[in-house]
C-alpha positions as CSV (number, residue, x, y, z in Angstrom):
1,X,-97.5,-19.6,133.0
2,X,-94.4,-18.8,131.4
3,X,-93.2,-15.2,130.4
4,X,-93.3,-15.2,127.4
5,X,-97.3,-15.6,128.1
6,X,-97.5,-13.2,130.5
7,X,-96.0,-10.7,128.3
8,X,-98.6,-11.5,125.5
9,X,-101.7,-11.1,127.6
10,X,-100.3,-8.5,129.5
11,X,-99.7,-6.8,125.9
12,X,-102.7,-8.1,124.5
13,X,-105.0,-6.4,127.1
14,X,-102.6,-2.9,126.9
15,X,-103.4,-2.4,123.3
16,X,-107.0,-4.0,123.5
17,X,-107.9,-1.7,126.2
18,X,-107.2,1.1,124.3
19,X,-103.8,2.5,126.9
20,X,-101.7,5.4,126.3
21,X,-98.5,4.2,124.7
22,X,-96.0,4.0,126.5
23,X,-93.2,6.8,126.0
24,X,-89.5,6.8,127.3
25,X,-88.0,10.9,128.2
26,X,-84.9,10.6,127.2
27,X,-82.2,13.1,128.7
28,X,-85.9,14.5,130.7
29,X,-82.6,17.2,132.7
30,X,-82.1,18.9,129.5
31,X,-86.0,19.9,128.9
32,X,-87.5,23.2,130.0
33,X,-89.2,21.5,133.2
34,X,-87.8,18.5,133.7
35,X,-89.7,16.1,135.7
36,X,-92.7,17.9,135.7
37,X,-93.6,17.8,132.1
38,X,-92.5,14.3,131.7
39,X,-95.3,13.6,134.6
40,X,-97.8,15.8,133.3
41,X,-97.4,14.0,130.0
42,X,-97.8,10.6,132.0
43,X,-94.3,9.0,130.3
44,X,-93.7,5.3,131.4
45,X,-89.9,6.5,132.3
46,X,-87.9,9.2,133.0
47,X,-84.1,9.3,132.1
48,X,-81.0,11.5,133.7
49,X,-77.5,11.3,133.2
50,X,-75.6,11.0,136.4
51,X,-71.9,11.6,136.9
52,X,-70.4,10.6,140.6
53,X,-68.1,13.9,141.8
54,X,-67.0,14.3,144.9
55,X,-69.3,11.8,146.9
56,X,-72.1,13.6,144.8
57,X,-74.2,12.6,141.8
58,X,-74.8,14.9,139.5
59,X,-76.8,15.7,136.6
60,X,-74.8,15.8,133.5
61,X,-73.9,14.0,130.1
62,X,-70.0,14.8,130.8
63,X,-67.4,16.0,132.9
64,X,-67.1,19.7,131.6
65,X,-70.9,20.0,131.3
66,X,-71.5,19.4,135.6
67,X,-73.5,22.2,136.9
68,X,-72.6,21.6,140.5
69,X,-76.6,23.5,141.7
70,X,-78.2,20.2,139.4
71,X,-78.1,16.9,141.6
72,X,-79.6,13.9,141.0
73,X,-81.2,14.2,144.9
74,X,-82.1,18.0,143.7
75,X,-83.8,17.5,140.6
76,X,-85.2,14.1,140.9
77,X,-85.3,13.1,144.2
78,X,-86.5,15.9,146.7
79,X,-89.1,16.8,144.3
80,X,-90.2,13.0,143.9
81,X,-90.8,13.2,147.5
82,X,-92.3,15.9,147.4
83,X,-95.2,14.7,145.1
84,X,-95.6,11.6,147.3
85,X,-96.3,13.6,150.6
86,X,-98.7,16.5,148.1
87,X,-100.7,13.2,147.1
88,X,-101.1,11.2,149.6
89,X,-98.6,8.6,149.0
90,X,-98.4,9.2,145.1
91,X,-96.9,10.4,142.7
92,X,-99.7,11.8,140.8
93,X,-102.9,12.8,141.6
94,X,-103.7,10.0,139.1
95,X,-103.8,6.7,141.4
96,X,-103.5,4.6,138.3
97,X,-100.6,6.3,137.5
98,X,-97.0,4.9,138.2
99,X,-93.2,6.4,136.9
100,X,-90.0,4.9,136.2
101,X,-86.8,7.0,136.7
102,X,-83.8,5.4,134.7
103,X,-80.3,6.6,136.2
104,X,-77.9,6.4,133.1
105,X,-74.3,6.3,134.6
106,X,-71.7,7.6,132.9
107,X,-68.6,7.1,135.5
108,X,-67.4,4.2,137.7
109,X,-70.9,2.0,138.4
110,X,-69.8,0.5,141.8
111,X,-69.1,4.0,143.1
112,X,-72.1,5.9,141.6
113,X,-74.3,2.8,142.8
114,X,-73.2,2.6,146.2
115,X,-74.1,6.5,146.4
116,X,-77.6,5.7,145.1
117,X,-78.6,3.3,147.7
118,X,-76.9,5.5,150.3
119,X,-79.4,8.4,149.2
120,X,-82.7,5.9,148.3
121,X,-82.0,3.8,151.7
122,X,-83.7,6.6,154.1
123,X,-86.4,6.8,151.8
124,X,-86.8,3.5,150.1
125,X,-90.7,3.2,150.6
126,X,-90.9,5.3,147.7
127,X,-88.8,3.5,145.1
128,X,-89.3,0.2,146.5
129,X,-92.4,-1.5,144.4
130,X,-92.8,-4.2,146.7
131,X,-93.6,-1.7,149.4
132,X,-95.3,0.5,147.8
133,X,-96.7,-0.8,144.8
134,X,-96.7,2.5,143.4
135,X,-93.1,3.9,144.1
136,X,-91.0,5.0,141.8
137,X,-89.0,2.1,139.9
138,X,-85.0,2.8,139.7
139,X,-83.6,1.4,136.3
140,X,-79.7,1.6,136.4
141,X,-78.7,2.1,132.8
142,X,-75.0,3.5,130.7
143,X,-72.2,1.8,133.5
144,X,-74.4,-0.8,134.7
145,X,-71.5,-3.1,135.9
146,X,-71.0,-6.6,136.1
147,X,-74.3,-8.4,135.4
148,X,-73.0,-11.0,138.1
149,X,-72.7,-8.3,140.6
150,X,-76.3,-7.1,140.4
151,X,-78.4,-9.2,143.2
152,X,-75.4,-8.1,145.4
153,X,-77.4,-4.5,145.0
154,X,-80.8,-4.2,147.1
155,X,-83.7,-5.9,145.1
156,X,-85.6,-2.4,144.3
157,X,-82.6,-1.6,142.2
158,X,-83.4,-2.7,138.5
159,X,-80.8,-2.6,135.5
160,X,-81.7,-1.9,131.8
161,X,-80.9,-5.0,129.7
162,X,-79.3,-5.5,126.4
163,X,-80.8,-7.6,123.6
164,X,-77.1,-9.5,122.6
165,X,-76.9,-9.8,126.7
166,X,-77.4,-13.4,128.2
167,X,-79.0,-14.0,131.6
168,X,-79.1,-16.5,134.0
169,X,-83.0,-17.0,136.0
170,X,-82.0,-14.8,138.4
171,X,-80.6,-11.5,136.6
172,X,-83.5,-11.6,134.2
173,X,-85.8,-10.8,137.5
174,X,-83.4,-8.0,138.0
175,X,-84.1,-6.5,134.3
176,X,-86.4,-4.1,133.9
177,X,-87.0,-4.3,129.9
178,X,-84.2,-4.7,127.4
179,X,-82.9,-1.6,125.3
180,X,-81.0,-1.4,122.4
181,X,-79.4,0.9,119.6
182,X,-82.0,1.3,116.7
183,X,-79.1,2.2,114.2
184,X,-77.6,-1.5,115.3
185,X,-81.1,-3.2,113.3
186,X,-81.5,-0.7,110.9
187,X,-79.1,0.7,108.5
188,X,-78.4,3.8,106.5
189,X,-77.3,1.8,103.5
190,X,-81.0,0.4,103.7
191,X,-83.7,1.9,106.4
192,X,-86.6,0.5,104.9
193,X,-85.4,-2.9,105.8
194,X,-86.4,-3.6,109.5
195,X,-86.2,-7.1,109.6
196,X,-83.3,-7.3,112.0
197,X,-85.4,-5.3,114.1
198,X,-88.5,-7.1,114.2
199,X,-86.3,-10.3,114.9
200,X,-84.7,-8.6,118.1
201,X,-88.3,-7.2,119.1
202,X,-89.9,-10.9,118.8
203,X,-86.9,-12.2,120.6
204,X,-87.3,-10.0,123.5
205,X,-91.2,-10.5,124.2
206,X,-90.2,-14.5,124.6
207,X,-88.0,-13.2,127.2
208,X,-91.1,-12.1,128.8
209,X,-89.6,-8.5,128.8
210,X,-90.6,-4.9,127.1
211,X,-88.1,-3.2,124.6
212,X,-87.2,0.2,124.0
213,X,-84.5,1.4,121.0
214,X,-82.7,4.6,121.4
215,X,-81.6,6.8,118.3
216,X,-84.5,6.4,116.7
217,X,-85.5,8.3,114.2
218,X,-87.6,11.0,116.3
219,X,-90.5,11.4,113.8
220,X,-94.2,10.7,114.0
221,X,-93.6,8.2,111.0
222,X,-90.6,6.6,113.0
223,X,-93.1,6.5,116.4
224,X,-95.7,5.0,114.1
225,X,-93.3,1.9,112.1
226,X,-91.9,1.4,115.7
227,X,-95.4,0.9,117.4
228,X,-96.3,-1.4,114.6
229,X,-92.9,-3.5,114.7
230,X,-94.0,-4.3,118.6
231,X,-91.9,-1.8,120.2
232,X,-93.3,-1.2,123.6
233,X,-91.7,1.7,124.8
234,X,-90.9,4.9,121.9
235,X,-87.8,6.9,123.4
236,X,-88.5,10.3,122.6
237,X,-86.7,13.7,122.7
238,X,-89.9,14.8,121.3
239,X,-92.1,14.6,124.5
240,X,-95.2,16.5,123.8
241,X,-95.2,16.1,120.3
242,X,-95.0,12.4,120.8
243,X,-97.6,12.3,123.6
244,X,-100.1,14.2,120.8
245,X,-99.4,11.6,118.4
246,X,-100.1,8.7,120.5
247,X,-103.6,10.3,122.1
């Protein structure tokens, strides 16, 4: 069966069956409770801005904005753990339930990606899928590296792909869907013209993959147009709203 297949029926039986969409938190630090409302509101994945300081990660879109009490092992981490042991080995008290946490580096990859394994390592049971098939997935995202230098990284560490990106058989099975800039497809000179778009969106699902578009629009008639162009995954800064739409 090839991917492209697979991705059909497996989005074929998604939308048949009647599933939740499936929504994307994007910058979940900067929300009133992050993690915990992007859980209660069962998102598909989760996304923090990491900056590497001092042998720490921290939470933070830039340099002067570092709130040195806001780690990634504080805010995502610990409290990830935490969930596992309060459910018996899951995140949620929903067992069909499963979470994505996207890491978006914004310095030096190598660094900030050797500091990430250091921390998952002790606990890699819980982010490791083929483990625990219902562990958190780690997508690396922002300064992702060299694309040839990701199967050097251990295999429960996933990358967020590119649609102009070009991969060999074995850095596609390290991609966890392909994202891209909405604003790249569809212009201000003409936003009712999506074709671009829907070309990208057809090209990824032969890829076998899901795609997700940041700055979007963040509008229920933008989250609509998307769902209906194919887009798998609607990025949101809108998270409740957005879950309420898509009920």
């Amino acid at each position: 069966m090839t991917r492209a297949l697979l991705i059909a029926i497996i989005l074929f039986i998604f939308k048949a069956g009647g599933a939740q969409v499936l929504i994307h938190a994007h910058n979940d630090y900067e929300k009133s409770r992050p993690l915990v409302n992007a859980l209660e509101n069962k998102v598909y994945s989760l996304e923090a801005d990491v900056i590497l300081l001092d042998g720490q990660l921290f939470v933070a879109h830039a340099l002067q904005e570092i709130d040195r009490s806001k780690t990634l092992e504080s805010m995502y981490i610990r409290p990830l753990l935490d969930l596992f042991k309060k459910n018996n080995g899951l995140v949620s008290p929903d067992t069909g339930y499963m979470v994505t946490l996207m890491v978006d580096i914004k310095t030096d990859s190598r660094e900030a990606l050797q500091e990430l394994v250091k921390m998952l390592e002790p606990v890699r049971q819980y982010f490791d899928r083929s483990l625990n098939r219902k562990a958190v997935q780690i997508v690396i995202s922002g300064a992702r590296g060299k694309i040839a230098d990701w199967n050097s990284y251990p295999r429960y560490i996933y990358f967020d792909g590119r649609p102009q990106e070009s991969y060999d058989s074995n850095a596609i099975q390290r991609v966890a869907f392909i994202s891209g800039n909405f604003r790249d497809y569809v212009t201000e000179a003409d936003p009712t013209d999506w074709t671009r778009l829907k070309n990208i969106i057809q090209q990824v699902h032969q890829s076998g993959k899901l795609v997700r578009f940041w700055a979007i629009p963040d509008s229920e008639n933008a989250w609509m147009r998307l769902q209906q162009a194919g887009v798998d995954i609607i990025n949101t800064d809108r998270l409740e709203a957005c879950r309420r739409y898509f009920r």
